[in-house]
DORO-754244 format. One record per residue (C-alpha): residue in one letter; x, y, z. Coordinates in steps of 0.02 Angstrom, whole numbers, padded with zeros to 5 digits, always signed. Layout:
AXYZ ...
// end
This chain:
X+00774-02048-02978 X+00851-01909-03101 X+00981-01926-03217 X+01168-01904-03177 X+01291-01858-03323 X+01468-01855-03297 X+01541-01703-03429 X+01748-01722-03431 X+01819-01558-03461 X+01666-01469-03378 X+01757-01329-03342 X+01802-01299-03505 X+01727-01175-03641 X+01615-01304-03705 X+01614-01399-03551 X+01554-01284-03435 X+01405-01211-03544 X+01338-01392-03550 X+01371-01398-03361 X+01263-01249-03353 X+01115-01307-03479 X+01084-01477-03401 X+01102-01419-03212 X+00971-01296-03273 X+00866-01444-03356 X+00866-01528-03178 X+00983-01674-03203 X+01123-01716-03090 X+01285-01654-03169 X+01492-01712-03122 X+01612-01632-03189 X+01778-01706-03190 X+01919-01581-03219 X+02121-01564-03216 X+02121-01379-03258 X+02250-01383-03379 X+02147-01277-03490 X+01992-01258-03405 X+01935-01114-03250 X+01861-01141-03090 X+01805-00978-03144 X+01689-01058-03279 X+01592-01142-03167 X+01544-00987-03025 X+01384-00995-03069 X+01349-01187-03033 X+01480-01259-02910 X+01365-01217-02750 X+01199-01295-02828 X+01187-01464-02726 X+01159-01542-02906 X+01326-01491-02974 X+01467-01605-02913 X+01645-01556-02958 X+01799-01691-02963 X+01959-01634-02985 X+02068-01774-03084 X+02157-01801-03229 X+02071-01946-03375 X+02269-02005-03388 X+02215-02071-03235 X+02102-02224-03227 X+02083-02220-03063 X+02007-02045-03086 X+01901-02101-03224 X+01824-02229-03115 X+01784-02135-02982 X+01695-02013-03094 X+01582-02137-03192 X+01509-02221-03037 X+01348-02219-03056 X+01337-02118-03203 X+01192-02145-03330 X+01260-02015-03460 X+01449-01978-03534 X+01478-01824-03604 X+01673-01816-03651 X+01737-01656-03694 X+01901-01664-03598 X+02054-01640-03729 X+02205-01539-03792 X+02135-01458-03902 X+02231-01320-04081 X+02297-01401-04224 X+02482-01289-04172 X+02491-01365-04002 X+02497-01530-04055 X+02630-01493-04167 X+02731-01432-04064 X+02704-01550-03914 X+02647-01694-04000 X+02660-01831-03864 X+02569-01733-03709 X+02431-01727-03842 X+02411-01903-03886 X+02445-01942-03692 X+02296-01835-03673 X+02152-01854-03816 X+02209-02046-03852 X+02255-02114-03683 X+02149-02022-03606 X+01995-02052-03715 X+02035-02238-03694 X+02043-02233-03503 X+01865-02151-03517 X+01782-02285-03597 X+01841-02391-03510 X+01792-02347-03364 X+01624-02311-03434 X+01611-02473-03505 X+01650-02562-03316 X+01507-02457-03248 X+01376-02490-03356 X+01349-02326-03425 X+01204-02303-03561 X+01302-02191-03684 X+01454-02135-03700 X+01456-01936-03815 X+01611-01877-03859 X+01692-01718-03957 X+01762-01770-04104 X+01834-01660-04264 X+01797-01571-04399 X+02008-01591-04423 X+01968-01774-04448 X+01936-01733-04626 X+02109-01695-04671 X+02155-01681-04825 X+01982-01710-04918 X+01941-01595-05024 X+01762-01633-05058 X+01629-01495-04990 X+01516-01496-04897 X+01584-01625-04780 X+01502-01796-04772 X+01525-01888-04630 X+01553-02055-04738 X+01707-01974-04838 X+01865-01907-04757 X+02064-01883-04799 X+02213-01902-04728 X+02256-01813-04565 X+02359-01657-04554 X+02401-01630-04399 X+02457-01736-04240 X+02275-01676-04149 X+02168-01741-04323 X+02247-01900-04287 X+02190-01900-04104 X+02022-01872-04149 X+02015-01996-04256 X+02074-02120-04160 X+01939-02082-04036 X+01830-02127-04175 X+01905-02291-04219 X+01907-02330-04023 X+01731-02277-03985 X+01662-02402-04169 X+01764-02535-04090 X+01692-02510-03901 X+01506-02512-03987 X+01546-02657-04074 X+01652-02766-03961 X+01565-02712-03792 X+01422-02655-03833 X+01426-02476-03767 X+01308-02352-03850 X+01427-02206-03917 X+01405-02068-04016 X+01542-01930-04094 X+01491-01763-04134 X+01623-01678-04259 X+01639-01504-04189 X+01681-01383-04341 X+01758-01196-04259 X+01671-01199-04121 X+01616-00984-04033 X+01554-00930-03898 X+01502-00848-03718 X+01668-00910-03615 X+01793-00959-03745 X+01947-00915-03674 X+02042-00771-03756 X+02188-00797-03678 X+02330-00896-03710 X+02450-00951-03856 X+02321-01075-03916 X+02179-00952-03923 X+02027-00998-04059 X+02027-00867-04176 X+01863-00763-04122 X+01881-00745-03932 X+02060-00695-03964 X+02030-00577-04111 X+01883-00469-03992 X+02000-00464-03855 X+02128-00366-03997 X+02019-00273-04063 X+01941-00222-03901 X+02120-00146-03867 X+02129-00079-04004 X+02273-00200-04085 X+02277-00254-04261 X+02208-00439-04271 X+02332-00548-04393 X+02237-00680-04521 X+02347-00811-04573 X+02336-00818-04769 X+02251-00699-04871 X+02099-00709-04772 X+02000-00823-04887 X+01995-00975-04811 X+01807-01017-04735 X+01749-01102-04582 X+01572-01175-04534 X+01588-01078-04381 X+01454-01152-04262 X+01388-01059-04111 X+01376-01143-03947 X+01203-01159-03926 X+01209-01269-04074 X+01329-01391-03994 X+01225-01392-03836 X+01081-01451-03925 X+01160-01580-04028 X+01237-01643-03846 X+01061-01649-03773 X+00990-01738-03925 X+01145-01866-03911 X+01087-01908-03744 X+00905-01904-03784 X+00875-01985-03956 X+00791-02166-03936 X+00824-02230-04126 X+00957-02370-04113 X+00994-02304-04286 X+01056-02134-04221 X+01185-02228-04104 X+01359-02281-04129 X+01412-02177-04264 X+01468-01996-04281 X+01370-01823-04340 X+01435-01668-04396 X+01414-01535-04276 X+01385-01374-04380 X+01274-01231-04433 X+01306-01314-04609 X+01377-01130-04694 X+01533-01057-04699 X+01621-00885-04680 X+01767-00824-04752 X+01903-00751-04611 X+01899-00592-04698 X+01705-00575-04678 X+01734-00651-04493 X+01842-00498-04455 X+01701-00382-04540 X+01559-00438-04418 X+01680-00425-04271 X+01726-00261-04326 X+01534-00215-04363 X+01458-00282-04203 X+01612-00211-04082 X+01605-00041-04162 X+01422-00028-04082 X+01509-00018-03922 X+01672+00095-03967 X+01656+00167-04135 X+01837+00180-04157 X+01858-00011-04171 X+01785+00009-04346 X+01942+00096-04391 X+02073-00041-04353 X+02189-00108-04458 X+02191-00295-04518 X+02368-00385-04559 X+02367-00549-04652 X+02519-00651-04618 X+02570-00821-04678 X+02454-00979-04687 X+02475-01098-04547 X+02550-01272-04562 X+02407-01402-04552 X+02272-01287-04592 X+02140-01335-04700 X+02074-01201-04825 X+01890-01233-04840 X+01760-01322-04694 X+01586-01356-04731 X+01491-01454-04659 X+01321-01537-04722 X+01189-01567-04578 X+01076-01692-04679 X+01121-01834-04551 X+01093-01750-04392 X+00931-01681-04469 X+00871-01840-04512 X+00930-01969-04364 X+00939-01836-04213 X+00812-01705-04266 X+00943-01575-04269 X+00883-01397-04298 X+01021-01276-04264 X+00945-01109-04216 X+01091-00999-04221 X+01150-00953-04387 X+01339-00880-04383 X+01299-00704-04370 X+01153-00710-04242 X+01296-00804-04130 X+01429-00689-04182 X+01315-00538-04115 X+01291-00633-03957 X+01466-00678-03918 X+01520-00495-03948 X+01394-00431-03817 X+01449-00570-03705 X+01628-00538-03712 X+01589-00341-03702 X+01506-00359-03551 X+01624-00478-03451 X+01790-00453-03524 X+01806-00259-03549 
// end
C-alpha cells in the first residue's frame, strides 16, 4: 500500500511544487485548498493523475480538516497568510488563518492517527535577534503580527509532541524563490515581483538603501528538506524545528544585479533599467542568515542550489511562462 500525504495549501507556490515532486516520487498526494492565494492553475499539470486528489476547503474549518486527514500517513502544512505587510494591516484574518487554522490541523491530524505532522514555519520568528547566523536555539522578539503566528505554530506543534504524542517537525523557511511564485498581487515576494518589472521594463523599488541581506533559498532546497522531514527515521530529528536555508546571504542590491544580469540574456535592454530605493519597511529585519549545521547533522540536509544557480533558474522559468 503506498503512502498518502495530505499538503494544505497545495496549490500554492510552495505547495504545489511539492504536489508535483511527490506525485512524481509515486506517493498518493491530497491537496486541500481554499484558493485565497493559491491557483488551480498551479496544479494543471497534476490534477488529472488518478494519484493526485484535490479538496477544496478552508483549515478554519475543522470539518474540512477532517475530511482531508482521513487516512493520511503524512502532513505537510503549508497552508497560511503569508508577508510581514499583510498582517499588519489585517491582523485578525491572519491569526484566524495561520493560528486557528494551524490548530484545527493538528488536530485533526492528531484524531486520525497521522505519523507526522511538517509544517512551514519562519525565518520572521527570529525577530528582533540580532545574532548571525541564525541558530535555531536563540531567537527575539517578534516584529510583526505574522512572526507571531509562526511562532505560535511552534509553541502549538512542541506542545502537540509532547502532550499527544504526535511526531512534528517545523522547517523555518528564510525568503523563499522560485518556478511559480506568484508575481502578482500587493503582497508579492520580492523576486517574482521585481522580474515581472523589469520584464516591462519598470523601475523595481528596494525599500532601504538596498543593503539589507536575505538567505534567499531556492525551492528545490525546501523540497528536499520536506522529503527528508517525512523520511528521516532518527527520533532525534523529530519534534523540533530546522532552518530551512542555503545558509548565505545576498544583499538586495546584489539581488537586483543578478536579476538584471540573467534577464538581460533575454532582452538586453533590461540591463539598462533604473533602480529606486525607497523607505525601509515597518517590521523588516535588516540581516537573515541562516546556519544549516542542524539540518546537516539530524536530517542529512545537503542543499544543492546555491542562490545564484536558483536565481538563473527562476529567471528562465519566469521568461518562458510569464512573458
Amino acid at each position: 500500500m503506498s503512502t498518502t500525504i495530505l499538503i494544505t495549501g497545495g496549490a500554492g507556490f510552495i505547495g504545489s511544487n511539492l504536489c508535483e515532486h511527490f506525485i512524481a516520487k509515486g506517493y498518493n498526494v491530497r491537496c486541500l485548498d481554499n484558493f485565497a492565494t493559491g491557483h488551480r492553475y498551479n496544479l494543471d499539470a497534476i490534477i488529472s493523475n488518478e494519484k493526485f486528489l484535490l479538496i477544496e476547503g478552508d483549515i478554519r474549518n475543522l470539518d474540512d480538516c477532517k475530511k482531508a486527514v482521513d487516512g493520511v500517513d503524512y502532513v505537510l502544512h503549508e497552508a497560511a497568510l503569508g508577508s510581514v505587510p499583510r498582517s499588519i494591516n489585517d491582523p485578525i484574518t491572519s491569526n484566524d488563518v495561520n493560528v486557528s487554522g494551524f490548530l484545527n490541523m493538528l488536530v485533526a491530524s492528531r484524531d486520525a492517527g497521522v505519523k507526522r505532522f511538517v509544517y512551514a514555519a519562519s525565518s520572521s520568528t527570529y525577530g528582533d535577534s540580532e545574532s548571525l547566523p541564525k541558530v535555531e536555539e536563540v531567537i527575539g522578539k517578534p516584529l510583526s503580527p505574522y512572526a507571531i503566528t509562526k511562532y505560535v505554530n511552534e509553541l502549538y506543534a512542541e506542545i502537540f509532541s509532547r502532550t499527544y504524542g504526535l511526531e512534528t517537525i517545523g522547517l523555518r523557511y528564510f525568503n523563499v524563490f522560485g518556478r511559480k511564485q506568484d508575481p502578482n498581487g500587493a503582497y508579492a515576494a520580492v523576486i517574482p515581483k521585481f522580474v515581472m518589472q523589469l520584464m516591462k521594463k519598470e523601475s523595481p523599488i528596494i525599500n532601504g538603501d538596498g543593503n539589507y541581506s536575505r538567505d534567499f533559498t531556492y525551492i528545490d532546497n525546501v523540497i528536499q528538506m520536506n522529503e527528508l522531514a517525512i523520511t528521516v527515521q532518527n527520533k532525534e530529528a523529530v519534534n523540533t524545528v530546522y532552518n530551512t536555508a542555503y545558509g548565505d546571504r545576498t544583499t538586495l542590491n546584489d539581488m537586483v544585479f543578478y536579476l538584471k544580469k540573467y534577464l538581460s540574456e533575454f532582452d538586453a535592454a533590461i540591463a539598462d533599467v533604473e533602480v529606486i530605493h525607497g523607505p525601509n519597511r515597518v517590521g523588516d529585519i535588516p540581516h537573515s542568515l541562516a546556519s544549516i549545521d542542524k539540518a546537516k547533522k539530524l536530517l542529512n540536509y545537503n542543499p544543492k542550489f546555491a542562490f545564484k544557480d536558483g536565481l538563473k533558474e527562476a529567471v528562465e522559468w519566469y521568461w518562458n511562462n510569464l512573458k
